[in-house]
C-alpha positions, 0 to 999 in steps of 0.5 A: 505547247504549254508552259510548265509550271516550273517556269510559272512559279521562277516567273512569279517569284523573280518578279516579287523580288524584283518589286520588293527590291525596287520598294525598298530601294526607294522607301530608303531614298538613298541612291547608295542602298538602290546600288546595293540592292542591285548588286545583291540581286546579282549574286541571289541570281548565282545561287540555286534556285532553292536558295534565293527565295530564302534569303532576305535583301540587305535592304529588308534586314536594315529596315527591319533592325531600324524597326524593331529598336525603335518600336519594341513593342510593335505588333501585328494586331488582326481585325475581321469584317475585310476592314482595319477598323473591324472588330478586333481579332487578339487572337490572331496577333502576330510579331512585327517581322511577320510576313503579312498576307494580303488577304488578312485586315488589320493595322500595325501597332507601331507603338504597341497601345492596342490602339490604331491612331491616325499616323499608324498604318492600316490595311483592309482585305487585298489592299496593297501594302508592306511585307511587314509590319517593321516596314511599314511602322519604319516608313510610316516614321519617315513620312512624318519626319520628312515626306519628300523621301517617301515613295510609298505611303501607307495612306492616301488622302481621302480625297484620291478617287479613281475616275471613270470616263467614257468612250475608252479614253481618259479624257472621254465624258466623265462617268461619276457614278463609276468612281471608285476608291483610290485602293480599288484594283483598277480592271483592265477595260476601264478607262479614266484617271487617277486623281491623286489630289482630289480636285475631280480634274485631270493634270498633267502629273495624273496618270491616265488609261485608255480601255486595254490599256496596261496600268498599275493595280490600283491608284495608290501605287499609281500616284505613290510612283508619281510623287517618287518621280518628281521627288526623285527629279526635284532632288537629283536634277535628272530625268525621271525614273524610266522604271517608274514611268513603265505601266508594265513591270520590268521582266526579265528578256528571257522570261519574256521571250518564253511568253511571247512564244508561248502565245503565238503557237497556242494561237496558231494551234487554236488557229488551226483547231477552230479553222477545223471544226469551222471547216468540220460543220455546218448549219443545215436548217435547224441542225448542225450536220458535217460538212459536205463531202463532194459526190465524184460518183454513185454506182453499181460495183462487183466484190463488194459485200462479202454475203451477196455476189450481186452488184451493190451500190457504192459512193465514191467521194471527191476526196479521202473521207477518213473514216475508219473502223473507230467510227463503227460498222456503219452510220447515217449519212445524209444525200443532197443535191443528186437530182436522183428521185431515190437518193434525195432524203433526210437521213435515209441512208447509212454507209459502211467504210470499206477496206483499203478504199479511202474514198468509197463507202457502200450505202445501205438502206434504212434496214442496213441491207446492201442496195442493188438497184441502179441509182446512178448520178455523178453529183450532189454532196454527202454529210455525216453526222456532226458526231462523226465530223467532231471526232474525225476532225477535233478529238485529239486536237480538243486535247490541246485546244481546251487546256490552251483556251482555259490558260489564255482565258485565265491569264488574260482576266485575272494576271497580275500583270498588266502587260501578260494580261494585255497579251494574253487578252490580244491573242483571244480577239483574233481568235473569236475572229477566226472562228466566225469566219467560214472555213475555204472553199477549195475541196475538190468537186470531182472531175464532172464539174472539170469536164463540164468546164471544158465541153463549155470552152468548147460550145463557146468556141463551136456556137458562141451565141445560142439562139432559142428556136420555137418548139416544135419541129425546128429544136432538132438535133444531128446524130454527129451533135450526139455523138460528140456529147458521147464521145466528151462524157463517155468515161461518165455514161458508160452503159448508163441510161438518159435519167442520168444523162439529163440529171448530170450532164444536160440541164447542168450544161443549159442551166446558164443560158436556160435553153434546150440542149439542141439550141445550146449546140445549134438546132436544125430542122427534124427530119425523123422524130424519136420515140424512146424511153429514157431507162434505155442506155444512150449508147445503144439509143444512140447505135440505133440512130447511127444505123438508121441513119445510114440505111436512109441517108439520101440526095448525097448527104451525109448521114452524119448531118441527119436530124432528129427530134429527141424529146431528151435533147429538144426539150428544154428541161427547165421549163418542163411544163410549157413543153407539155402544155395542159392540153395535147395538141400544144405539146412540143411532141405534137407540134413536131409531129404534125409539123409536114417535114417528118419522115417517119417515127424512130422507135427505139426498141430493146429485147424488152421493148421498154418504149411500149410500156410508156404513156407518152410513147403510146401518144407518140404511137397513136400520133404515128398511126393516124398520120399514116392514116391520113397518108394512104387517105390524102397526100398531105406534108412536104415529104412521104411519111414512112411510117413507124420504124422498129430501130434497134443497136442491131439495125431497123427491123423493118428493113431486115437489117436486125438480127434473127436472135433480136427479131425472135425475142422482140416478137416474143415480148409482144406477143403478152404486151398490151398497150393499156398497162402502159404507165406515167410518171403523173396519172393525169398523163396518164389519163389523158393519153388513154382517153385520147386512144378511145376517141381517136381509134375506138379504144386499145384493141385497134390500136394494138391490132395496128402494132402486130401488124407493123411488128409482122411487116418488120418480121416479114422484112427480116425473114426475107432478108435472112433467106436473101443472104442465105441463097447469096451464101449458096451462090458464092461456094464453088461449083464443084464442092457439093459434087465433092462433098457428097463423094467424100460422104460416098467413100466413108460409108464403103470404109466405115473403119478408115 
């Protein structure tokens, strides 16, 4: 995953010698010594590697001895101020065979006077030059006696300048302001031309660059190499140098190679990094959060904190959550989108991993105490702190990444190279667009959202085109139409009550059409109203209505077929407000009720009777009382009202069709239950409904009168039902048994010992 750097300084050093051989071969302008250089190239490569930078070109050693006979007294003389003409630094002097640093500023004293003239070479601080100053005194010799053979000249004309163009091409709008000297080291997003004449024009022997484009370090080699290669054209007749007209220097194919696979799997790596941490996060408001896991369901288990034996709340998640013990004994955690009143919040939850369960985790209040209360739901998200996410998702692959950035940042500025650099510099841009572009989308969502997929294809298939119905009376529902909403999401709702139901299933499912549920499976006329409360299991609301349905099934119909108005499934539950309505009398409940084609109100009642202590099943209460009222006064409506009805899982109690154990405990509960502590979700509701109760009836004390004696009838109808059935039992034993019985009981008081 990285290049070692072994590799790094073989690179280096195999280009070095490769240039220097190149610059010597030509600096001689004799094909013979280019042969030569070759071949002895070759053998170095055979040597060690230890050996090879030791030893010195033929190239260099016959340069050198033509140097120093000719020039005894050549010397190095050193200059400070970055410049050659600086102030003179004696002291560090050094030989003419001395290898010359490119960061020192001096001039080779080819004639040994102390003295710099204009025909001896001078080099500032980073300026390109020989490696020694026999070198350069010798090509300095050769451009005086005969220029046409050199390649690379020591000084330029004054007149070279680099220029800079606009639009990241060489024939853009020139930019004066932005030329530079002819050794100034050209920077790789720059674009413009070298003008080695010095006319401000660019011809065609003048190299240009686009921006990105791979070039030489600084305009002086640049047209050096240019001046070679119509040297070299005008002298042999032959095409020009391929090397020379390379903007990249020649590497070797091996080396080559382990660059280029180098940066395509730091790339890919990078790749993947970014894409996690891109897929690890997400802006939330003003804060950077982890990103959202899919809630696959919230509720209540067994055996799950070892000090407690009661049920707790757990999450479980759509997909592996891969937190474990590194992570601590607990941490916050954010809930969005469970449509649960006591599950919305901003960090008001902590959640501890369990053992040997990769997708659920126990959520804690903010006390870090176990929560048992039903909070049930079966959507929304959770989101972990973005200090959880960065170390789930990116502490070891940080590892990698950051070295691998920090390389690619480095070689892409600052290499010698062009064409590394380009390279490199590539590989970053795709890069920075991965990291803006948003990670995918497909995580699982839980089977929920499959299961509301289905049931749609099959509303589609059943009621394809939904039409809304006015409010009222005419938005009911059949008990089979329940029954087969149960039968879809039974693995869902379990025993859990019409909260959930309607949070989860009900207004996701009506959402698209923004329609009441009955409308969305096709509505009927209501021929029973229903009074219950939403806290109450719809597997038990809905044996209730399954057994009423059967005890009153008339004319030859189907009890399958019978309607009735539940405010959860009648309602449309996303215009809350106009099913109310500010005043009672425009209510859905009441247009229903009032509506002449009611038969009688369901109440559906538990062992609790949960239904009384609701405001708006005291309205539905009051409403029934007064019709049955205005029955026994004046015969009003379509059909006979029968009144309040008692209906349990167990049957209707005003048929005596409950159980005796159900009718005892029911009594009981409302023998202390008093109509005014029942309570709203708004105290306006509230209100409203209990000044209804003064101004219809006098007040709660009538109206509770009312309920005892409805519930005495109820009970009445049981008793008698229970009496029935025994005297039915009696009738069925034979007639000889009692007779036998009782001379059994004869025979064993006359032998007590058998």
């Amino acid at each position: 995953r990285s290049l070692s750097g072994t590799v790094i300084v073989k690179l280096k050093s195999e280009l070095e010698k490769a240039g220097r051989l190149q610059a010597y071969g030509r600096a001689l302008g004799s094909p013979a010594q280019d042969k030569e250089a070759m071949k002895y190239e070759q053998q170095v490569q055979q040597m060690p590697y230890e050996q090879q930078d030791q030893q010195a070109t033929p190239c260099e050693e016959q340069v050198q001895q033509r140097a120093c006979k000719q020039q005894e007294a050549c010397r190095w003389r050193r200059t400070g101020g970055g410049v050659y003409h600086g102030p003179r630094e004696s002291e560090k002097d050094l030989p003419c065979t001395e290898l010359l640093q490119t960061s020192w500023s001096g001039f080779c004293d080819c004639n040994g006077d102390g003295e710099h003239t204009d025909d001896e070479p001078g080099f500032d601080t980073d300026q390109p030059r020989s490696s020694t100053c026999a070198i350069a005194c010798d090509e300095a010799l050769q451009m005086a006696t005969n220029p046409t053979t050199t390649t690379f000249p020591t000084s330029l004309t004054e007149d070279c300048r680099w220029r800079r163009t606009g639009e990241q091409k060489p024939d853009g709008p020139r930019e004066s302001e932005k030329d530079v000297p002819c050794n100034e080291f050209l920077r790789y997003y720059w674009s413009g031309f070298c003008d080695c004449d010095g006319d401000g024009e660019w011809t065609g022997g003048e190299l240009g660059y686009k921006s990105f484009q791979p070039r030489n370090a600084t305009c002086a080699i640049t047209c050096a190499e240019a001046a070679h290669s119509s040297s070299t054209t005008s002298m042999d007749g032959g095409d020009p140098d391929p090397a020379a007209e390379s903007t990249c220097r020649d590497l070797d194919p091996a080396v080559d190679s382990i660059i280029i696979i180098v940066l395509v799997g730091s790339f890919l790596r990078m790749f993947w990094d970014v894409r996690s941490v891109r897929g690890a996060l997400v802006l939330r408001g003003s804060k950077l959060v982890g990103r959202p896991f899919f809630i696959e369901d919230i509720r209540l288990e067994d055996g799950v904190d070892a000090g407690t034996e009661s049920r707790c709340l757990v999450v479980e998640l759509a997909e592996e959550h891969g937190l474990g013990p590194r992570f601590g004994s607990s941490f916050p955690i954010m809930l969005l989108g469970t449509e649960h009143p006591k599950l919305e919040g901003r960090w008001h939850f902590s959640a501890r991993p369990l053992p040997n369960h990769a997708r659920i985790l126990q959520l804690l209040d903010e006390d870090l105490r176990p929560i048992m209360d039903d909070r049930s739901t079966s959507m929304g998200t959770v989101h972990f702190p973005a200090r959880i996410m960065l170390m789930h998702n990116v502490w070891a692959p940080a590892c990698v990444t950051f070295p691998l950035a920090t390389f690619m940042f480095v070689g892409g500025f600052y290499s010698f190279y062009p064409c590394v650099a380009t390279t490199f510099i590539s590989a970053l841009v795709p890069l920075v667009c991965v990291a803006l572009v948003p990670p995918p989308r497909g995580r699982p969502q839980g089977r929920l959202v499959a299961e509301l997929d289905d049931y749609r294809a099959l509303l589609r298939r059943t009621c394809p085109k939904p039409q809304p119905t006015a409010r009222g009376a005419n938005r009911a529902i059949k008990v089979s139409q329940v029954r087969e909403f149960f039968n879809c999401f039974c693995r869902f709702i379990k025993t859990r009550n019409l909260y959930y139901v309607e949070s989860n299933l009900i207004r996701p499912l009506t959402a698209p059409s923004n329609l009441s549920f009955a409308e969305l499976v096709g509505a009927s006329r209501a021929e029973w109203y229903v009074s219950h409360y939403w806290g109450m299991p719809l597997c038990e609301t809905l044996d209730a209505l399954e057994k009423h349905a059967k005890a009153f099934c008339t004319g030859g119909m189907q009890w399958q077929n019978t309607a009735y108005w539940i405010c959860t499934f009648s309602n449309n539950q996303h215009k809350k407000e106009e099913e109310v309505t500010p005043t009672w009398s425009e209510s859905s409940f009441y247009l229903t009720l009032s509506s002449g084609s009611i038969r009688g109100t369901c109440m559906i009642v538990d062992e609790d009777a949960l239904p009384l202590t609701r405001s708006w099943c005291l309205f539905e209460l009051l409403q029934t009382f007064l019709l049955m009222e205005q029955q026994r006064t004046q015969a009003t409506g379509d059909v006979k009202f029968e009144g309040l009805l008692l209906c349990s899982n167990t049957g209707v109690l005003n048929r005596g069709e409950a159980s005796v154990k159900f009718s005892s405990r029911i009594a009981e509960r409302l023998r202390d239950l008093k109509l005014e502590n029942a309570k709203a979700t708004k105290d306006s509701d509230k209100e409203m409904i209990d000044d209804l109760v003064k101004e219809k009836i006098g007040g709660f004390p009538k109206i509770n009168d009312m309920l005892y004696s409805n519930l005495q009838d109820a009970l009445k109808a049981v008793e008698d039902a229970t009496k029935e059935f025994a005297v039915r039992m009696q009738r069925l034993q034979p007639e000889g048994e009692e007779e036998e019985r009782q001379r059994d009981q004869g025979d064993g008081e006359a032998t007590p010992g058998s």
